[in-house]
VMD Tcl script that draws the C-alpha trace (Angstrom):
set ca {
  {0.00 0.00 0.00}
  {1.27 3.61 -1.46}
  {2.25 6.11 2.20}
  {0.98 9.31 0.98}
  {0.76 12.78 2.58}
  {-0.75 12.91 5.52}
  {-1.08 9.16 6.60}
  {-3.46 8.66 3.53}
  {-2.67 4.53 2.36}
  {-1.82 3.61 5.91}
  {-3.54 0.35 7.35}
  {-4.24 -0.46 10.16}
  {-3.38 -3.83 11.32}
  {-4.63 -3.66 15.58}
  {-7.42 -2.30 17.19}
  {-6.80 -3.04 21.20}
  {-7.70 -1.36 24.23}
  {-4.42 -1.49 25.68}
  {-1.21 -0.27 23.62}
  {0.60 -3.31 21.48}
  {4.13 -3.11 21.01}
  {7.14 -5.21 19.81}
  {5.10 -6.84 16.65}
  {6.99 -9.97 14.54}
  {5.15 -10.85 11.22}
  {4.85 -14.84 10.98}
  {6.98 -16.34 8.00}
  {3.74 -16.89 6.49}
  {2.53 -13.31 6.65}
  {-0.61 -14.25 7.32}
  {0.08 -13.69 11.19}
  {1.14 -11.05 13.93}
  {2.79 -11.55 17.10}
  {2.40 -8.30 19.43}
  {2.94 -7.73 22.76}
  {0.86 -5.52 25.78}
  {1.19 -4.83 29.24}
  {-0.56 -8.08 30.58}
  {-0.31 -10.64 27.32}
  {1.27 -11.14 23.97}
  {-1.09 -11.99 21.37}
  {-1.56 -13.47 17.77}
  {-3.33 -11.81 15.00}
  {-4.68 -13.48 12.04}
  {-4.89 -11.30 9.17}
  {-7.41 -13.28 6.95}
  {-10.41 -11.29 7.77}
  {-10.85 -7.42 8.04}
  {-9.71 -5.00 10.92}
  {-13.27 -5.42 12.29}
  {-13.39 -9.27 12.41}
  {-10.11 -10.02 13.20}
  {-9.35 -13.22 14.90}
  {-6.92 -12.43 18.05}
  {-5.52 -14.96 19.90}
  {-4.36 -14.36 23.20}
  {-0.93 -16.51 24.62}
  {-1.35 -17.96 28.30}
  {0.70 -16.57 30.87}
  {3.85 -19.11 31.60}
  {2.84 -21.52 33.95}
  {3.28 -21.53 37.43}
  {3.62 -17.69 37.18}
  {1.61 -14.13 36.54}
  {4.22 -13.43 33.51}
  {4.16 -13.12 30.08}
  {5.45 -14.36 27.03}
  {6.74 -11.83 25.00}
  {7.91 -13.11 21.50}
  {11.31 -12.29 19.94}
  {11.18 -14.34 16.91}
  {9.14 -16.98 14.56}
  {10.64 -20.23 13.70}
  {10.30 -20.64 9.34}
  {7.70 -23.13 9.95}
  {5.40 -20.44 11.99}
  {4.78 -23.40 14.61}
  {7.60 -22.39 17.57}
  {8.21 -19.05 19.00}
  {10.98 -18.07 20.99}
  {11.24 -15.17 23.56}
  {11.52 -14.17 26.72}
  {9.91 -14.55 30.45}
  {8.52 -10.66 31.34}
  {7.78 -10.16 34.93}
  {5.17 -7.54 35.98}
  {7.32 -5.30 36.38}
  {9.17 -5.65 32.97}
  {12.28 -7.36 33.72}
  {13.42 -10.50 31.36}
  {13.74 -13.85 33.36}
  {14.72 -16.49 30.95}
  {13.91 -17.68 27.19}
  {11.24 -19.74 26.76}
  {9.95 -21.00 23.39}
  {6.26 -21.75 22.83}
  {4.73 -23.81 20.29}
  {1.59 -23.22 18.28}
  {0.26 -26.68 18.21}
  {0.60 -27.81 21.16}
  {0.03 -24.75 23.22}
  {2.95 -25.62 25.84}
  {5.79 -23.63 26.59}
  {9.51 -24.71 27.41}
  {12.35 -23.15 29.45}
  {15.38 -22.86 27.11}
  {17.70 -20.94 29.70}
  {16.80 -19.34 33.06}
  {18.83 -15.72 31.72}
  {19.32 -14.21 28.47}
  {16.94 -11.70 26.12}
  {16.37 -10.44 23.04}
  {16.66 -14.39 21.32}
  {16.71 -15.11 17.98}
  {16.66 -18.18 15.83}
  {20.07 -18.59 13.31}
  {20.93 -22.32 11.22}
  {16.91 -23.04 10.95}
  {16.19 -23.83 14.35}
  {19.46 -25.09 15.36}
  {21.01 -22.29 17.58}
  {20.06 -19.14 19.15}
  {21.73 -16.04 19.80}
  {20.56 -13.58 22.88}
  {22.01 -11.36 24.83}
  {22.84 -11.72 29.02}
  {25.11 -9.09 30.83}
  {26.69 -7.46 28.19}
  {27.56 -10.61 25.96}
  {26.39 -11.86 22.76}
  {25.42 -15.69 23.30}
  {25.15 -18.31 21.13}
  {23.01 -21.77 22.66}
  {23.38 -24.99 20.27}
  {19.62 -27.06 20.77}
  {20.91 -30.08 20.17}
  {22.88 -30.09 23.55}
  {21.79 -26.98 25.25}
  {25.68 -25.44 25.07}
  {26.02 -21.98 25.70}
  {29.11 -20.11 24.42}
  {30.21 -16.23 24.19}
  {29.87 -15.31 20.51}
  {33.13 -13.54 20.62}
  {34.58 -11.62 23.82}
  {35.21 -8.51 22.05}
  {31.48 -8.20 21.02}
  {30.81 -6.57 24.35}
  {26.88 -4.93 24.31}
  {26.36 -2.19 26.90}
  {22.88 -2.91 27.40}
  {20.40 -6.02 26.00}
  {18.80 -3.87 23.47}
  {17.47 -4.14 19.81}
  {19.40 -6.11 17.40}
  {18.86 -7.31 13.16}
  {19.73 -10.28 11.81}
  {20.31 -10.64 8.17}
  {18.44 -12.37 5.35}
  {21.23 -15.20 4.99}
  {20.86 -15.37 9.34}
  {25.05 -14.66 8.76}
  {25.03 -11.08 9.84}
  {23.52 -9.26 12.60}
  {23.41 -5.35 13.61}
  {23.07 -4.42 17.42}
  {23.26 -1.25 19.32}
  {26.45 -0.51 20.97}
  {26.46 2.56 23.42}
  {29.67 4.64 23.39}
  {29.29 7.99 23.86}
  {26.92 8.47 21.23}
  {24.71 5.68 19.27}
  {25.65 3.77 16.43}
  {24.38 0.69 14.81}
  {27.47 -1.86 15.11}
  {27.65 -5.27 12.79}
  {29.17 -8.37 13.55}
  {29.33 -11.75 10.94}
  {28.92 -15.10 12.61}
  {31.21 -17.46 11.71}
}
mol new
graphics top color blue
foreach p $ca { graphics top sphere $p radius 0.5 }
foreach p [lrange $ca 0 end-1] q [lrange $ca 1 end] { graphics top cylinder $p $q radius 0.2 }
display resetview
């Protein structure tokens, strides 16, 4: 859709109560993963703004937090991201699957995940470092020691899942970019 003057062409895609923030298309595109204050929740795009199916993600169990996604495995069945207490810190990764509606503990530290090599590994952030956990055994290992982040923020990842851009602080804000190899 054509962005013309004045916010003519603009769609909307949500129409909540509550603000929605942090939003990850599916791989499909057919799908939205958002986040609010009290839930995260998927939208199904197959039906107009009005009619929109919106499916709200339980709370992790055995707890009052959310799930806030970070990412979309390429098969749009297994989410990954992170354990939000009420009062908005990050306690863990967790990943969640569509089908079965159960959630799993992946590490008890860490934010921002993403998946890299299919669903193979995942880089996240914990304390400054840039992490990199293998599924198949559940290793953890420093990306690279030098790669020190100031703060877990926002971070890209590339088409080819080779590349990714994070923010460093120094004394002013620049985008940084590292190649996994």
């Amino acid at each position: 859709m054509e962005n013309k003057p004045g916010g003519s062409g603009l769609e909307q895609m949500t129409k909540e109560a509550q603000n929605v923030n942090n939003p990850h298309f599916f791989p499909d595109g057919h799908n939205l993963a958002a986040a609010s204050q009290s839930s995260t929740m998927i939208f199904d795009f197959a039906k107009p703004l009005e009619q929109r199916l919106v499916r709200t993600l339980p709370t992790i169990p055995g707890t009052n937090h959310r799930f806030v996604v970070t990412d979309i495995a390429p098969d749009d069945q297994l989410l990954i991201g992170v354990d939000i207490h009420p009062g908005g810190s990050a306690d863990g990764i967790y990943t969640y699957s569509m089908n079965t509606n159960e959630f799993t503990n992946i590490v008890d530290y860490g934010t921002s995940p993403i998946w890299i090599d299919g669903m193979n590994k995942v880089l996240f952030f914990h304390k400054g470092k840039i992490l990199l956990l293998r599924r198949r055994d559940n290793s953890v290992k420093e990306l690279d020691a030098s790669l020190h982040v100031d703060t877990d923020i926002f971070h890209v990842l590339s088409a080819d899942k080779r590349t990714f851009c994070y923010i460093k602080v120094e004394s002013e804000s620049d985008v940084w970019q590292a190649t996994m190899e």
